[in-house]
C-alpha positions as a Markdown table, in Angstrom:
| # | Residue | x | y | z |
|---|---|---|---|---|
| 1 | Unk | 113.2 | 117.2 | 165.5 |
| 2 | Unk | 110.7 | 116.1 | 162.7 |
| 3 | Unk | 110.6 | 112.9 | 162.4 |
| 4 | Unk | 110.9 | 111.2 | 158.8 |
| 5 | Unk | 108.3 | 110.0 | 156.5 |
| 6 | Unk | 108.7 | 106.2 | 156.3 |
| 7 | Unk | 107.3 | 104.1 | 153.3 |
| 8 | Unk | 107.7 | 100.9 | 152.6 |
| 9 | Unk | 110.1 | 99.9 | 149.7 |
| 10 | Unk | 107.0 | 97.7 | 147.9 |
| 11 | Unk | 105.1 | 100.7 | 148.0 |
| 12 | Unk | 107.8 | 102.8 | 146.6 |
| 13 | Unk | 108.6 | 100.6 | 143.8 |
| 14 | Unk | 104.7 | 100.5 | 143.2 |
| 15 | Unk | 104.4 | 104.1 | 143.3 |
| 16 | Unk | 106.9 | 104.5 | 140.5 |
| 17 | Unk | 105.7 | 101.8 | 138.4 |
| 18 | Unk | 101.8 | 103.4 | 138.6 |
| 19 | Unk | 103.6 | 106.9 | 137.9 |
| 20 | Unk | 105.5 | 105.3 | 135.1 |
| 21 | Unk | 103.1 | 103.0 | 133.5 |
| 22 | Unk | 100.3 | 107.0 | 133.6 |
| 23 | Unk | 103.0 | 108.5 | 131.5 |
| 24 | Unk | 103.9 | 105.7 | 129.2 |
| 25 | Unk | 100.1 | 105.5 | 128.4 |
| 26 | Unk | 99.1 | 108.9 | 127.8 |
| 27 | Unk | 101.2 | 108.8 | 124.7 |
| 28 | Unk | 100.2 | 107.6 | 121.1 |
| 29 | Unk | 101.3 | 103.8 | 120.4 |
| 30 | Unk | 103.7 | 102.3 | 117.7 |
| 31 | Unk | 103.8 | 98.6 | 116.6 |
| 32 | Unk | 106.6 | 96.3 | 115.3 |
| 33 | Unk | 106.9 | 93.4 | 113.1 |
| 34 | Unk | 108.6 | 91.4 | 110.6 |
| 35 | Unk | 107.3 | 90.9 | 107.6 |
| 36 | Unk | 109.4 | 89.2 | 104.4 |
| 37 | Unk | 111.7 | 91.6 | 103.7 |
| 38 | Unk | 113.1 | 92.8 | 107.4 |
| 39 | Unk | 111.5 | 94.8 | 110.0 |
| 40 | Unk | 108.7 | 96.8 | 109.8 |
| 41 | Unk | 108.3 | 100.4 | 112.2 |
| 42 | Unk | 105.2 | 102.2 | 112.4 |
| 43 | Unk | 104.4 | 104.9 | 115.4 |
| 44 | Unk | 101.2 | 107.0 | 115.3 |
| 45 | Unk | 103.1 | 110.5 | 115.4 |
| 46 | Unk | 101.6 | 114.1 | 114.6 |
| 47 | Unk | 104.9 | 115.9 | 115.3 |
| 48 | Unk | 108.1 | 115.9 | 113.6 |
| 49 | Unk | 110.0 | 114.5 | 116.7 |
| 50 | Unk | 111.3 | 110.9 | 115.7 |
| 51 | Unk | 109.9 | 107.7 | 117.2 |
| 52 | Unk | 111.7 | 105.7 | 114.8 |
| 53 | Unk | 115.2 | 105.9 | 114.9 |
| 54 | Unk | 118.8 | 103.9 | 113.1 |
| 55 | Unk | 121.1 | 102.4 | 116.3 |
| 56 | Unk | 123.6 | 100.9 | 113.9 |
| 57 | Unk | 124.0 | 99.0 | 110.9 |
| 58 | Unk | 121.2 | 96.1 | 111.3 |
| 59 | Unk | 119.8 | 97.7 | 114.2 |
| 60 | Unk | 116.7 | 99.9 | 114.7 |
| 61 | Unk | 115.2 | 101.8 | 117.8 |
| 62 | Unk | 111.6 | 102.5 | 118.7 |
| 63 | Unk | 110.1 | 104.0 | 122.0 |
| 64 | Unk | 106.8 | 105.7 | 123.3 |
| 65 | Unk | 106.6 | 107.8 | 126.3 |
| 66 | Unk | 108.1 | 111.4 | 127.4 |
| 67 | Unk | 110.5 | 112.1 | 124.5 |
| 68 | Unk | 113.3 | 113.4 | 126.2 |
| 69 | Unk | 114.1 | 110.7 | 128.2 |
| 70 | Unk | 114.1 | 108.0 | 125.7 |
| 71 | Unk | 115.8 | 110.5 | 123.2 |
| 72 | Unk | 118.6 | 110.5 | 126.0 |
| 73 | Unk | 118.5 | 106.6 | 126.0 |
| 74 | Unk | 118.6 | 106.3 | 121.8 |
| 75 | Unk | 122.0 | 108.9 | 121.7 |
| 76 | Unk | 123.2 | 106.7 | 124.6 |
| 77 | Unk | 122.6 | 103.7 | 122.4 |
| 78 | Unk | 124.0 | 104.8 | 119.3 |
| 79 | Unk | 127.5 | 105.7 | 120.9 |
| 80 | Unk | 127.8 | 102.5 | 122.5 |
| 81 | Unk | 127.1 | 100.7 | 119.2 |
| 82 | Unk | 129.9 | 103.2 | 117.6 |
| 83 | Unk | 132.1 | 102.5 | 120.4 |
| 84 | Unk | 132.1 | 98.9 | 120.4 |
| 85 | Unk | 132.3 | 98.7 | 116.3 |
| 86 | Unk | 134.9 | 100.6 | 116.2 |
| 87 | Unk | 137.2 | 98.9 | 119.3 |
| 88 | Unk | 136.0 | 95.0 | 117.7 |
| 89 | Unk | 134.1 | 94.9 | 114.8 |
| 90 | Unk | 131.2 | 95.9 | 113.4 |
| 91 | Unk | 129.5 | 92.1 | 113.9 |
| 92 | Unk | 130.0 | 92.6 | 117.5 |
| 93 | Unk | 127.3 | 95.1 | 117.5 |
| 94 | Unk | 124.2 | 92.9 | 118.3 |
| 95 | Unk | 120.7 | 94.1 | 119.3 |
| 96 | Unk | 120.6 | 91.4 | 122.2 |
| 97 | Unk | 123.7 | 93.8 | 123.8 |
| 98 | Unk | 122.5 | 96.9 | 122.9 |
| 99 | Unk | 119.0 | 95.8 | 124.8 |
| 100 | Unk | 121.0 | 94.5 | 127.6 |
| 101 | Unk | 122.7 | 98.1 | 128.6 |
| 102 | Unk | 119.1 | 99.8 | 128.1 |
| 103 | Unk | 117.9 | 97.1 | 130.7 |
| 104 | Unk | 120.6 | 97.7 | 133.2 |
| 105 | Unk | 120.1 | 101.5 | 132.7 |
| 106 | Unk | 116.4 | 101.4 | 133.2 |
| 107 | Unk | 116.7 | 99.0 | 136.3 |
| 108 | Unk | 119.3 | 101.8 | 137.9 |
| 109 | Unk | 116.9 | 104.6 | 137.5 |
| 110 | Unk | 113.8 | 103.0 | 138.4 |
| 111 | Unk | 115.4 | 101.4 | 141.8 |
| 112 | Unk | 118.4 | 104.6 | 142.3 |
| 113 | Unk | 116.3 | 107.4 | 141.4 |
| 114 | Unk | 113.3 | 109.1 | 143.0 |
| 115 | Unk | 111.5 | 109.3 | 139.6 |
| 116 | Unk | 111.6 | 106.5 | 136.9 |
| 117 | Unk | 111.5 | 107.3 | 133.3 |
| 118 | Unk | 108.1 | 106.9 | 131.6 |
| 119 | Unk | 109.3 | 105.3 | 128.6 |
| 120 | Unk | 109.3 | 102.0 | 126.8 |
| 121 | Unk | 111.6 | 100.7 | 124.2 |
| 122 | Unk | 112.4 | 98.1 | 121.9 |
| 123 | Unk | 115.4 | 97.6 | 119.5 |
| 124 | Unk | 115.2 | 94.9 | 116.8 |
| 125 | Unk | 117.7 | 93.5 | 115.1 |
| 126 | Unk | 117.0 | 91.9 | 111.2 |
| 127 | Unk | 118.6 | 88.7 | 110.3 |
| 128 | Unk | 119.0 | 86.9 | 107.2 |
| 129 | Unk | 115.7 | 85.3 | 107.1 |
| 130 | Unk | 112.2 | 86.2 | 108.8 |
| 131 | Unk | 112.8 | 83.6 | 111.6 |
| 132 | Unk | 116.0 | 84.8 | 112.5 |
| 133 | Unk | 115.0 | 89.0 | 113.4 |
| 134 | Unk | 115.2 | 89.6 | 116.5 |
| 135 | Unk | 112.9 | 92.7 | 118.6 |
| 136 | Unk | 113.5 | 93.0 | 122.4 |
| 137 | Unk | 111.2 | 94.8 | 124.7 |
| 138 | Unk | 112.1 | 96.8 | 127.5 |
| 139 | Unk | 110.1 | 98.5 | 130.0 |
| 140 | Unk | 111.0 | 101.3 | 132.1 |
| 141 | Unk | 111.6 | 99.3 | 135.1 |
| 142 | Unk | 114.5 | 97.6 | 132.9 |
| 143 | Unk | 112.5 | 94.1 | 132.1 |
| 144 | Unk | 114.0 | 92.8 | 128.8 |
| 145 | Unk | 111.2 | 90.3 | 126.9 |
| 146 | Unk | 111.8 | 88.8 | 123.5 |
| 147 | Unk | 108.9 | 89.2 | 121.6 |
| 148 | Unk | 108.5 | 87.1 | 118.3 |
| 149 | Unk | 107.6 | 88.6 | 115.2 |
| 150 | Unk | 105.1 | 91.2 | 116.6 |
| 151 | Unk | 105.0 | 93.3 | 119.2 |
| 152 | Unk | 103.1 | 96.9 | 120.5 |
| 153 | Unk | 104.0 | 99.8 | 122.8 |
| 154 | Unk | 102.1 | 102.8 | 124.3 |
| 155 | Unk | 98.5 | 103.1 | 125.3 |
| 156 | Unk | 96.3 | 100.4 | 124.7 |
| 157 | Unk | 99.4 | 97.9 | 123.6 |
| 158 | Unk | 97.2 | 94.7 | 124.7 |
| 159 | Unk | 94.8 | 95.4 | 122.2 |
| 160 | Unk | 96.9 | 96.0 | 119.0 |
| 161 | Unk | 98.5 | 93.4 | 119.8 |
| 162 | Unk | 96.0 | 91.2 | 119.9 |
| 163 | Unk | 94.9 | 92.2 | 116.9 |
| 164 | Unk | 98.3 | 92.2 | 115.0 |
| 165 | Unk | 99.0 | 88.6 | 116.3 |
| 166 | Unk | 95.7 | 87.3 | 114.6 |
| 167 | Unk | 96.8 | 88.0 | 111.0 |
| 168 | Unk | 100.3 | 87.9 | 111.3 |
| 169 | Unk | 102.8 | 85.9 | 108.9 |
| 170 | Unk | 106.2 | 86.1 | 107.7 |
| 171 | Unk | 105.6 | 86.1 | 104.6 |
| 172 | Unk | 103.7 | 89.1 | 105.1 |
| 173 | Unk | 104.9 | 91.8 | 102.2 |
| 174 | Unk | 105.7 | 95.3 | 102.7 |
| 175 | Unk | 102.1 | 96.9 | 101.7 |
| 176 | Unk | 100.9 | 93.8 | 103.3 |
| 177 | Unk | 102.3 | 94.7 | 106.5 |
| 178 | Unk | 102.1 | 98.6 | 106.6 |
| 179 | Unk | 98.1 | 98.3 | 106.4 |
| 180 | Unk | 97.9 | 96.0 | 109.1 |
| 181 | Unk | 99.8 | 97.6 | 111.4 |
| 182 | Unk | 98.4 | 101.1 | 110.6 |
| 183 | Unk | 94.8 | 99.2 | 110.7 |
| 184 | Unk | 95.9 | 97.6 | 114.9 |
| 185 | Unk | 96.9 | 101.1 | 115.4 |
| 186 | Unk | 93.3 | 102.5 | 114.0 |
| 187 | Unk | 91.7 | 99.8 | 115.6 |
| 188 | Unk | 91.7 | 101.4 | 118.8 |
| 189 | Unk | 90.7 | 105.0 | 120.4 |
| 190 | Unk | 88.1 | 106.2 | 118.2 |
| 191 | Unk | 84.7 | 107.2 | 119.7 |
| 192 | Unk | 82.3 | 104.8 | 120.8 |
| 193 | Unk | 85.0 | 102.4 | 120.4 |
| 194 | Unk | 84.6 | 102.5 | 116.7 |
| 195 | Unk | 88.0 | 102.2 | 114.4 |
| 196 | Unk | 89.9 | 105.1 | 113.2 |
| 197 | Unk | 91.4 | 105.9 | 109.9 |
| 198 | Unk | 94.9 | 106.5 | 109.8 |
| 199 | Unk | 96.7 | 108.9 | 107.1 |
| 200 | Unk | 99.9 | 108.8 | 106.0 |
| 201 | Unk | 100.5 | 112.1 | 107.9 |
| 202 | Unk | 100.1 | 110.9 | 111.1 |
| 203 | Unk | 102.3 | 107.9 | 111.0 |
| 204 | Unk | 106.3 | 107.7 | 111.0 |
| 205 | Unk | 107.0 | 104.2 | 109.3 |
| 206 | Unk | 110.6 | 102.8 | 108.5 |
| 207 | Unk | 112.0 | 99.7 | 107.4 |
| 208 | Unk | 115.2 | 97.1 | 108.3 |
| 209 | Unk | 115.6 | 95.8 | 104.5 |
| 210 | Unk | 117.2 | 92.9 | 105.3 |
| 211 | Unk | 117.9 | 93.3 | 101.4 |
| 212 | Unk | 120.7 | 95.7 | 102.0 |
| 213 | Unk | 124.2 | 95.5 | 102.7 |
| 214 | Unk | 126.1 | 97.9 | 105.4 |
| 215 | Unk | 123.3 | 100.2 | 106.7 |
| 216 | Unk | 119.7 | 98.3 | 106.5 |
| 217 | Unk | 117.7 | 101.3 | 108.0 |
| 218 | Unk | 115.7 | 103.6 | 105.6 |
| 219 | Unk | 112.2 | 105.8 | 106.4 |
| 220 | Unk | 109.0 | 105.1 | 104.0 |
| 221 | Unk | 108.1 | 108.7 | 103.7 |
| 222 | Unk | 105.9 | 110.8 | 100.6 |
| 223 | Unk | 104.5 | 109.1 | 97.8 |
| 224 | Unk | 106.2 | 105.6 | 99.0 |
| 225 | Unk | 104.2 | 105.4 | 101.7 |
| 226 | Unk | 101.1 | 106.6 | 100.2 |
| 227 | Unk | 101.2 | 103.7 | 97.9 |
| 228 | Unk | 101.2 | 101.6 | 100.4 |
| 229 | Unk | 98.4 | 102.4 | 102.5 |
| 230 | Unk | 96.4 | 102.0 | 99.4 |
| 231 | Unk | 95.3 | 98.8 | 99.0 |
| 232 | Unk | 95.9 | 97.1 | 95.0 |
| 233 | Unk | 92.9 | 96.8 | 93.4 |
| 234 | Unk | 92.2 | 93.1 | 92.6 |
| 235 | Unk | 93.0 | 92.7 | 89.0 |
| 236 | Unk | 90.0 | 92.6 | 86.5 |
| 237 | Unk | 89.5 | 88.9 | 85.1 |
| 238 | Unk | 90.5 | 88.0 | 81.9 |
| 239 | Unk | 88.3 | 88.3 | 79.0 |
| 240 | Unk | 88.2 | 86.5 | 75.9 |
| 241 | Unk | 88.5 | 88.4 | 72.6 |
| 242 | Unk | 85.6 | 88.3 | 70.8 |
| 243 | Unk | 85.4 | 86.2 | 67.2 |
| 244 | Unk | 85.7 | 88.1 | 64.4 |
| 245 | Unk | 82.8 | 89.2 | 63.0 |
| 246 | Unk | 81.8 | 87.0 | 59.3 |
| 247 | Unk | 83.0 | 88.4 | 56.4 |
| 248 | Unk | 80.5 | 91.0 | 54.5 |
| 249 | Unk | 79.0 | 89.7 | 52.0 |
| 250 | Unk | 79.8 | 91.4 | 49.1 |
| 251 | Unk | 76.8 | 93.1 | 47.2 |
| 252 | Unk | 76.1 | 92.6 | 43.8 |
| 253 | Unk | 75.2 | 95.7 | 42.0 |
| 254 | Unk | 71.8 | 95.8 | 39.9 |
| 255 | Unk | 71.8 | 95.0 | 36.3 |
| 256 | Unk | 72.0 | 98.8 | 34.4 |
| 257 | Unk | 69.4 | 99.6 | 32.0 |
| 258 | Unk | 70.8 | 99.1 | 28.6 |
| 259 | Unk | 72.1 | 102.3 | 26.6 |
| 260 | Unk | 72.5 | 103.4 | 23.1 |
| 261 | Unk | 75.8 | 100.9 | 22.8 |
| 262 | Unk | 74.0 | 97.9 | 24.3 |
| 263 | Unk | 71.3 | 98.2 | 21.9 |
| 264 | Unk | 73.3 | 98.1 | 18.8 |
| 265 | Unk | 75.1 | 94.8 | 20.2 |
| 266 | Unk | 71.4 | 93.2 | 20.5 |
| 267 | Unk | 70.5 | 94.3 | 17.2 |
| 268 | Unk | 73.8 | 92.6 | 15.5 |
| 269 | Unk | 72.8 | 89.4 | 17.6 |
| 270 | Unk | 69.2 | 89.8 | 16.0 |
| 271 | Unk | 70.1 | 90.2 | 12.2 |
| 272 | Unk | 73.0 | 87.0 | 12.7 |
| 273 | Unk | 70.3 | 84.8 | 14.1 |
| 274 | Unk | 68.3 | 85.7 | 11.4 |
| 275 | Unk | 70.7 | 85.1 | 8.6 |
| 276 | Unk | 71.6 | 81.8 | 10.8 |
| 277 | Unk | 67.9 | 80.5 | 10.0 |
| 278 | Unk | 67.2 | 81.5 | 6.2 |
């Protein structure tokens, strides 16, 4: 009889988690934040498969690693959301219970099954006001982080991050925010370590407009988003009209030589002068 092969369960659970963290690297990284108006998506993407996704009303979904095992987890987490709005209400739906059953999920495969999904997640939720969005991030050993106001997944992630934490606000607008996510993103990979430029066709970007009623989720797409990787031109400084110029002065013609008719008028002023002195 053969006997088994024996490994420990540290090295097991290490295993997976080097396999996992390979996979979830080799992909291309997307970034979250909140900016003014809601919640801000943008995944470096060359294909038309969908990064960016809607869970439910207020909620959004954004992964990186092998597509169809996070596209499993997004259907997963949209027919929970519809399940549970339509047996209590729609305000029962939060992001912080929608990250929850992706975290018990991912903590049953990557401790139940021989191969753990190489994937990481995050759903964010927008509130009323900047302070009050949430984004949740969960790893593909089911860890579950709140991360405030910025956050970055995929290859690299410690480095866009840093750089999107050094110049974020909340008062950040929407063209504001787009280029500097899309210049973290650039930021890293190109050669020699020098930055990358971006194009709007290899980036899927959406939006939770916290603006909206009902459904808050919409995709910045064409022109739209062309706009706003161009940065406004600082306006030109006001000028002051120049004064007007003087008034031309009006030339006077020159005296006319005098004709026929002006020479009998002098002769008439001749002959009374003389009369006027005999």
């Amino acid at each position: 009889m053969a006997m088994q092969f024996y490994a420990s369960p540290e090295q097991i659970m290490r295993d997976r988690s080097e396999h996992a963290r390979k996979g979830i690297s080799r992909g291309r990284s997307a970034v979250v934040l909140t900016y003014e108006g809601g919640v801000l998506f943008v995944a470096e993407n060359l294909t038309s498969l969908r990064k960016v996704s809607e869970i439910y009303d207020r909620i959004g979904f954004a992964a990186v690693g092998r597509y169809n095992e996070f596209e499993n987890l997004r259907r997963a987490g949209v027919r929970k959301a519809d399940l549970d709005g339509y047996s209590y209400d729609r305000r029962d739906v939060t992001g912080r219970a929608i990250a929850n059953a992706y975290a018990h999920a991912l903590g049953a495969i990557f401790t139940e099954q021989v191969k753990a999904y190489e994937v990481e997640i995050c759903v964010a939720e927008v509130g009323t006001t900047p302070e009050s969005d949430e984004i949740y991030r969960i790893t593909y050993d089911g860890s579950v982080q709140d991360e405030p106001g910025v956050m970055a997944m995929g290859g690299q992630a410690e480095a866009i991050s840093g750089a999107l934490k050094e110049a974020h606000r909340i008062d950040l607008s929407l063209g504001e925010a787009v280029r500097l996510a899309v210049k973290a993103l650039g930021s890293v990979g190109g050669e020699g370590g020098q930055p990358r430029t971006l194009g709007a066709e290899q980036l899927e970007v959406a939006v939770l407009d916290r603006s909206r009623t009902g459904r808050t989720f919409r995709r910045v797409i064409g022109v739209a988003l062309t706009s706003l990787l161009t940065e406004e031109p600082p306006a030109a400084p006001v000028t002051e009209s120049p004064s007007e110029p003087p008034p031309a002065v009006e030339k006077k013609a020159p005296p006319q030589s005098a004709g026929s008719d002006d020479l009998e008028i002098l002769d008439d002023l001749d002959e009374a002068e003389g009369d006027a002195k005999e």
